[in-house]
N, C-alpha and C positions, 0 to 999 in steps of 0.2 A: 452586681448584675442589675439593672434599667430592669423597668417593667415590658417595655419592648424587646429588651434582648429575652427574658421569660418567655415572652408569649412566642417570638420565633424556635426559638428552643421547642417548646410544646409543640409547636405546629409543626418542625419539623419531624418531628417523632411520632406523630401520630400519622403521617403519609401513608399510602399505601408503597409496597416495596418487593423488591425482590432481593435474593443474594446472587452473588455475582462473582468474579474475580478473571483476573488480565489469564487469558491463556500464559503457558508457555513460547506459544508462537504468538508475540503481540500484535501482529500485521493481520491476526483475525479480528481483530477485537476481544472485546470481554465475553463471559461465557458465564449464561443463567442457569444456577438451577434447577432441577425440576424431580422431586420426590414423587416417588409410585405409589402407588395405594400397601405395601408391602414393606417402604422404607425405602429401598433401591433407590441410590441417588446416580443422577447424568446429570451432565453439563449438555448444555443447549445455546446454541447463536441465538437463537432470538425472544425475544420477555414475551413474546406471544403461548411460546411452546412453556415458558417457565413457569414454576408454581408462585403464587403472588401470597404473600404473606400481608396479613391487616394492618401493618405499619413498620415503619423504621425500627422501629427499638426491638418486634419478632424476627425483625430479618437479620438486623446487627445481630440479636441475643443467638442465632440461630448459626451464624455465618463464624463464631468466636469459640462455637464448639467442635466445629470442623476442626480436621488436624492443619500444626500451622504453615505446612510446606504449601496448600494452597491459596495460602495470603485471602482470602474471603473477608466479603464485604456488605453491608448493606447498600442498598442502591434505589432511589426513589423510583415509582413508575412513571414512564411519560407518556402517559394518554390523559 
């Protein structure tokens, strides 16, 4: 691994992020998470409504605990 491939490596993981994953109906799009103050987790259409985790690696770390019939994923923010 290049010094460059390191520091993209690094920077991508420290992004801010959401979790995510392809509905079952994929003609909606993807669908964010969003956890309640209680744990309650919903999927949501849009990263607005979603809960935004501090980077790549809490959202992956978080999205691999989920059960794996919903294929989840980390997902950079895009604002």
């Amino acid at each position: 691994m290049t010094a460059a491939t390191a520091t993209f490596a690094r920077d991508v993981a420290t992004l801010p992020a959401f979790v995510a994953r392809i509905a079952d109906y994929a003609s909606d799009g993807p669908a964010y998470l969003r956890l309640a103050a209680d744990g309650a987790m919903d999927w949501v259409a849009a990263q607005a409504d979603a809960t935004p985790f501090i980077s790549m690696r809490e959202a992956t770390r978080h999205a691999t605990r989920l059960p794996a019939k919903l294929r989840a994923f980390g997902v950079p923010r895009r604002d």
